[in-house]
C-alpha positions in Angstrom: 95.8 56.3 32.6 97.0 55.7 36.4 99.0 52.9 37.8 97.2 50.7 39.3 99.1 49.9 42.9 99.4 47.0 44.3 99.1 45.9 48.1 100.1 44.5 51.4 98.5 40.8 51.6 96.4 39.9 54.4 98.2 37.5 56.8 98.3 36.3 60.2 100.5 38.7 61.8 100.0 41.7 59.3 99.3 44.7 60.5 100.6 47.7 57.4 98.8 49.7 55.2 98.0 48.0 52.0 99.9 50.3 49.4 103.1 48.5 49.4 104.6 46.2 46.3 103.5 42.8 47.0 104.8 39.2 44.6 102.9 37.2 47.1 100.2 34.5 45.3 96.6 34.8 45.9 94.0 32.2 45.8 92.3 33.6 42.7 95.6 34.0 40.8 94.0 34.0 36.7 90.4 34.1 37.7 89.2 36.7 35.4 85.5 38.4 36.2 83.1 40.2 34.5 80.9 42.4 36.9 77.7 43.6 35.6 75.6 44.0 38.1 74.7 47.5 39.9 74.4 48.3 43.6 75.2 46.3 46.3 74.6 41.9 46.2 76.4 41.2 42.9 79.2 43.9 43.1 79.9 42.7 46.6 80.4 39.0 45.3 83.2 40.2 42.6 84.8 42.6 45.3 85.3 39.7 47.8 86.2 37.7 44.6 88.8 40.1 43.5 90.0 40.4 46.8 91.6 37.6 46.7 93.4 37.9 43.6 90.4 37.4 40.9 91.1 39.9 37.8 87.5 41.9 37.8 86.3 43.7 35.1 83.7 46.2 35.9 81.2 47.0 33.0 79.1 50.4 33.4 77.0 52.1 30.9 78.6 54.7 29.4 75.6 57.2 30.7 74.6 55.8 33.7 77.3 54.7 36.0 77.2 52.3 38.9 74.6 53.8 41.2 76.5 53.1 43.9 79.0 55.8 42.9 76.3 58.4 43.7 75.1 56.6 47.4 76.0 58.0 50.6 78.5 60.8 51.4 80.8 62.0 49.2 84.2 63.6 49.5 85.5 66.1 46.7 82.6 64.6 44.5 83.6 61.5 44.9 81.6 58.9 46.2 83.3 57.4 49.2 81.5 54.0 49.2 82.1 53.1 45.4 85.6 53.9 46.9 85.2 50.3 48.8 82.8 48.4 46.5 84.7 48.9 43.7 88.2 48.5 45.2 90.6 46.0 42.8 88.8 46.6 40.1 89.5 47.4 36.5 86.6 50.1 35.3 85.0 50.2 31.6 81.8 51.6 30.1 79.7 49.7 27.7 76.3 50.0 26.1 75.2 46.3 26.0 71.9 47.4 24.5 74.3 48.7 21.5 75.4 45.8 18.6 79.1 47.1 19.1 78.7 46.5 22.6 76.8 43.1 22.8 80.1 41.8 20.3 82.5 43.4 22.8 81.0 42.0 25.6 80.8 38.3 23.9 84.1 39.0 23.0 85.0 39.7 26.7 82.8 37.1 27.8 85.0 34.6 26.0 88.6 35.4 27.8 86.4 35.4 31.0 86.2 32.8 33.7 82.6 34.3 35.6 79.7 36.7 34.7 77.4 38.3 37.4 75.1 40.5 36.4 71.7 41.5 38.1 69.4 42.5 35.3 65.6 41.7 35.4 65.0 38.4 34.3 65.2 38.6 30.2 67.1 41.3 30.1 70.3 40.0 28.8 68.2 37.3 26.6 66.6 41.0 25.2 70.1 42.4 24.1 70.9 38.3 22.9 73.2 38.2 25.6 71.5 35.1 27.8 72.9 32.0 28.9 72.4 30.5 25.1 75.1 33.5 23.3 77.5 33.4 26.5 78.0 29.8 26.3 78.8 29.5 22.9 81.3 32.2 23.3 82.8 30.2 26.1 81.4 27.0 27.3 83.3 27.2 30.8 81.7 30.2 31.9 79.5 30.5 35.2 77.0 33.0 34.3 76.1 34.2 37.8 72.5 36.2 38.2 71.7 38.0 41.1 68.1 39.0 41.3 65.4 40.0 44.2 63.5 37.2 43.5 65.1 34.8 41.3 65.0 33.5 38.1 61.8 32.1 37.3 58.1 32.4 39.5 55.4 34.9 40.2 57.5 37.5 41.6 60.5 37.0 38.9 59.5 39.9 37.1 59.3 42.7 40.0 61.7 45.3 40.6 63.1 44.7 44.2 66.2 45.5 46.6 67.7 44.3 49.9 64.1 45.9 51.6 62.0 43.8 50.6 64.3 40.9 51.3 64.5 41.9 54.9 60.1 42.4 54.9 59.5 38.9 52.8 62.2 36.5 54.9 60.4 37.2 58.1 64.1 39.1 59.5 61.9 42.2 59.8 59.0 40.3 62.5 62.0 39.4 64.2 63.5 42.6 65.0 62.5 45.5 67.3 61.0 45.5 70.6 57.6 43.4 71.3 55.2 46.2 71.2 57.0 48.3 68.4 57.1 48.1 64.5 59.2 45.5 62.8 62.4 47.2 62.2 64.4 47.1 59.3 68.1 47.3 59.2 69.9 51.0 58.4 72.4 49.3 55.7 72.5 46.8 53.2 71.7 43.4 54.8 70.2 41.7 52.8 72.2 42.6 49.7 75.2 42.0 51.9 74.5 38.3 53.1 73.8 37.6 49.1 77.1 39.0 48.3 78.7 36.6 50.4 76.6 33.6 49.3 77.0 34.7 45.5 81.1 34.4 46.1 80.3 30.9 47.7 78.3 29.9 44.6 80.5 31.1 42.2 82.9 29.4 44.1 81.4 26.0 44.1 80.6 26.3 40.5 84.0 27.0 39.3 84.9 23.8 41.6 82.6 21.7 39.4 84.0 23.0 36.3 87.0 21.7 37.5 85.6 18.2 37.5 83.3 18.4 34.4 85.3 21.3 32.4 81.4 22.6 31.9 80.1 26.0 33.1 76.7 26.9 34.7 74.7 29.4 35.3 74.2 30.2 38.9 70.2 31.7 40.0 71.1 33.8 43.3 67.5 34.9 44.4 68.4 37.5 47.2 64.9 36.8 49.6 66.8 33.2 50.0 70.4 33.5 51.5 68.8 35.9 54.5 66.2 32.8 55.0 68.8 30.7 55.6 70.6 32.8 58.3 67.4 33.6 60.5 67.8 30.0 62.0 65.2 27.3 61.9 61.9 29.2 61.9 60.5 27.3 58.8 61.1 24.0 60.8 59.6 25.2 64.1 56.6 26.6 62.2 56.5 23.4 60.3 57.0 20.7 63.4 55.1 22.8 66.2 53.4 25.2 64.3 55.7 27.8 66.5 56.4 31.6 65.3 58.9 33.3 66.8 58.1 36.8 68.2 60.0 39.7 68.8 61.8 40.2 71.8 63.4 43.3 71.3 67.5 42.9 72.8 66.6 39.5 74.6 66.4 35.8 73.5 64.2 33.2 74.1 66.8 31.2 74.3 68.8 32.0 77.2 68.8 35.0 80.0 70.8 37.5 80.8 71.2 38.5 77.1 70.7 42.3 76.7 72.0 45.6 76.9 72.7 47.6 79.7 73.2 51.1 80.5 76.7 51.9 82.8 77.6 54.6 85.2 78.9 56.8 82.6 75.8 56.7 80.1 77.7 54.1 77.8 76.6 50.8 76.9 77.0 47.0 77.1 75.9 43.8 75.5 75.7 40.6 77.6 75.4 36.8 76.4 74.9 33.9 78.5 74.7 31.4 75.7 76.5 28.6 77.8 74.9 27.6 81.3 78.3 28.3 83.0 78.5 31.4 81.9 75.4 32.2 82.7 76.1 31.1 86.1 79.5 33.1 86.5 77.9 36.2 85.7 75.1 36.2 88.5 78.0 34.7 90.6 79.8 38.4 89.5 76.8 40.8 90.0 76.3 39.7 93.9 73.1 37.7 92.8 74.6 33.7 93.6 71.3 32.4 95.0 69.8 32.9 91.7 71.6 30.2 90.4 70.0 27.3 92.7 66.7 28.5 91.5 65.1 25.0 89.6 64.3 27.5 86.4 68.4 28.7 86.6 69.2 25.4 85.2 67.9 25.8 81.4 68.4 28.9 79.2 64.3 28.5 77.7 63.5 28.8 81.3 66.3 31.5 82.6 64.4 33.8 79.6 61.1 33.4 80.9 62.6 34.9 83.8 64.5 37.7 82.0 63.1 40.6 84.2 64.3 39.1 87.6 67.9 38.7 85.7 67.4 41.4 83.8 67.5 43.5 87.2 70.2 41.5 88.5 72.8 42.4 85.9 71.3 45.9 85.0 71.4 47.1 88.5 75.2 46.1 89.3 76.4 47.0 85.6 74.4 50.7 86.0 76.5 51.4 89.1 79.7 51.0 87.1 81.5 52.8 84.7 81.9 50.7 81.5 85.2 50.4 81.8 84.9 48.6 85.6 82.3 46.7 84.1 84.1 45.3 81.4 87.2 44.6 83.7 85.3 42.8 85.9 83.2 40.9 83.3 87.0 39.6 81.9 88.6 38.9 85.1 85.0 36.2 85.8 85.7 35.1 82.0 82.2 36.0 81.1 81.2 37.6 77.9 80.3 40.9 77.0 81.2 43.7 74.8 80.7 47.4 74.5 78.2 48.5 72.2 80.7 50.5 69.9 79.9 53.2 67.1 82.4 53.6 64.1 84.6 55.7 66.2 85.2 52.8 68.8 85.2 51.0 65.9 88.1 52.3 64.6 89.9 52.9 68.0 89.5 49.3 69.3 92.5 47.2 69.9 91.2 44.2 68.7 90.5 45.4 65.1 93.5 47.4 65.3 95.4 44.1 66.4 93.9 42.3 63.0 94.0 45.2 60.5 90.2 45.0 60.0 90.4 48.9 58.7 93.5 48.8 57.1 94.7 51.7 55.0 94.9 52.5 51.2 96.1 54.6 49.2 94.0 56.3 46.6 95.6 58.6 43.6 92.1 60.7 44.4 92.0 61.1 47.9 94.7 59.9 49.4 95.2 57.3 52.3 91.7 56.5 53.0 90.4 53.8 55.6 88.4 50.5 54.8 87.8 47.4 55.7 90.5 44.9 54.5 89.3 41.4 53.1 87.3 39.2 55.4 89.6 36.5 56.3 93.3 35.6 56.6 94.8 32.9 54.6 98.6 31.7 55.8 99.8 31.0 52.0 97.3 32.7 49.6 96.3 35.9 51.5 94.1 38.6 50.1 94.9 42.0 49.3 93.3 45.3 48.2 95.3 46.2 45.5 93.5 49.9 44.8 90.6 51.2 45.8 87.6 52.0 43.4 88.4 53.7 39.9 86.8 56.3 38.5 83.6 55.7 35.8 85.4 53.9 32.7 89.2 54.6 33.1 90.6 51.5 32.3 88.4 50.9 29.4 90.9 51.6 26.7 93.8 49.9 28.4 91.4 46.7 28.9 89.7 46.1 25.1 93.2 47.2 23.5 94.2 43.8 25.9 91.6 42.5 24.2 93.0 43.1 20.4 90.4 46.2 19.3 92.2 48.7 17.4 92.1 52.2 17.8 90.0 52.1 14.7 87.7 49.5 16.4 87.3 51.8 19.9 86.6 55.1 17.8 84.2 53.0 16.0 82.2 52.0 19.0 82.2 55.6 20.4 80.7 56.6 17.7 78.0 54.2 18.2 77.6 55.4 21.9 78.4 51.3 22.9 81.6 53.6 25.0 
């Protein structure tokens, strides 16, 4: 089996690869995990959890490995996005379905601090594995279940994914131009925003336990979390009977807020969330009288009169290259950006500036680029510690921690529970 190496930690002013030995604390010091769950919400949740120091346990079948192994390109036959998900994590197989494996897993379950796991409803209770078994093999456990639609009504039952989370939460009516089809995002949204709010639960749980010494079970439905960051339609619907329609790159909220096309066939996004801002970039474009117009003095009513600003800013910014533009844009303290792919991405002095794609090195493929954990802490940083594992190769290492004996692992292979 292959050491496991440890990292840099993400602080405030670092800026190295994370492959280098690190004693430094992390936040989840002794948090032990037991990931489950397939794809993208609930393995998302223990990556960010492990990230910061949480000791994660990833369970596969022994047959069918994580599917996320197999999405997206590959390099040498190995899947380069597992490479991220499954970063500081310890891998084992593990036929739950199997008696050997539903007592290895209670067994686990016991030494372990969190479950998440994304099975239909009555899955686990199926293999007498639900909330009832886990519970009595370790009372402070927070079973955490990450579903489509939740635990319980008349949806529970239904296969779903991240899709139909984007379709059902209304983010789908929102997005695309006026006269075109709703548009749905070309990655993971929805799983991703339930990733983060299935860390946040798990999270607050485990900060109840500390009060009440109890576990939980937390119900992460994934059509929820992307309600909740959509903004207050249900209340406008609700209060004024309003629905929001789609305005393609503009806002009703405030105007110039777009993108626009420079000199050199590159692009720029504009905001003018704040009224001053607003007013400093028409000052910028050539276009000051605009500002004493009586509808200037609002954002609702600079959007209904996107087209004349619209014009304004397009017309100045497409007789620029975008590196005037942006020069000019800083020098009037105004905001914009450039609408970057990965490769600006990964050029841009900013990210470079605060290690957002930091480097790690991988016993399979080398240094390999990803992006490092979402936040920097000044005491407890995070750190990716390795990246993702290959299918099962710490499982003997982590049940011989558990006390199985070499008698007890040959017994479950021969069962097919391995």
């Amino acid at each position: 089996m292959s050491t496991l190496p440890e990292s840099t930690p993400r602080t405030p002013t670092a800026a190295s690869t994370a492959t280098a030995t690190t004693s430094r604390p992390q936040s989840l010091d002794g948090l032990r995990v037991l990931d489950l769950a397939t794809l993208f919400a609930g393995p998302m949740a223990a990556t960010l959890l492990g990230d910061f120091g949480a000791e994660v346990i990833k369970v596969e079948h022994p047959g069918r490995p994580d599917p996320s192994r197999g999405h997206g390109p590959a390099k040498h036959g190995t899947g380069l996005w597992w490479k991220v998900l499954g970063r500081n994590k310890r891998t084992i197989t593990l036929d739950l379905s199997k008696p050997g494996g539903r007592t290895t897993l209670l067994r686990l379950a016991a030494t372990a601090d969190v479950v998440i796991e994304n099975f239909r409803p009555g899955t686990l209770e199926k293999w007498d594995l639900g909330w009832a078994e886990l519970s009595a093999a370790n009372p402070r456990l927070i079973l955490t279940r990450v579903t489509a639609f939740g635990q319980f009504g008349p949806y529970a039952h239904r296969p779903g994914f991240g899709t139909l989370a984007e379709a059902m939460s209304g983010f789908a009516a929102l997005t695309g131009e006026p006269e075109a089809p709703p548009t749905l995002p070309p990655f993971g949204l929805a799983d991703s925003i339930a990733g983060l709010a299935t860390a946040y639960a798990v999270l607050t749980a485990l900060a109840a336990r500390e009060r009440t010494g109890e576990g939980q079970v937390v119900d992460m439905a994934i059509i929820e979390p992307i309600l909740a960051v959509i903004g207050p339609q249900p209340t406008w619907y609700d209060q004024l009977g309003y629905v929001q329609k789609r305005t393609g790159n503009r806002s009703a909220n405030n105007a110039p807020r777009n993108t626009y096309r420079t000199a050199d066939g590159l692009w720029v996004a504009v905001s003018t969330s704040a009224q001053s801002v607003a007013e400093r970039v028409m000052r910028l474009v050539g276009r000051p009288e605009l500002i004493e117009e009586p509808w200037f003095a609002t954002g609702a009513e600079r959007a209904a009169h996107a087209d004349v600003l619209d014009a304004a800013v397009g017309a100045w910014i497409g007789a620029r290259s975008r590196d005037e533009v942006l020069a000019a844009f800083e020098k009037a303290e105004a905001a914009i950006a450039p609408v970057q792919d990965v490769r600006d991405v990964m050029a841009d002095p900013q990210y470079q500036a605060l290690d957002t794609v930091t480097t790690v090195d991988d016993p399979e493929l080398g240094p390999l680029r990803m992006q490092n954990v979402l936040f920097r802490l000044s005491a407890t940083p995070g750190a990716i510690r390795w990246a993702g594992r290959p299918h099962g190769a710490d499982t003997e290492a982590v049940l011989t921690e558990l006390g199985l004996t070499p008698a007890d692992l040959h017994a479950l292979r021969e069962e097919g529970a391995l």
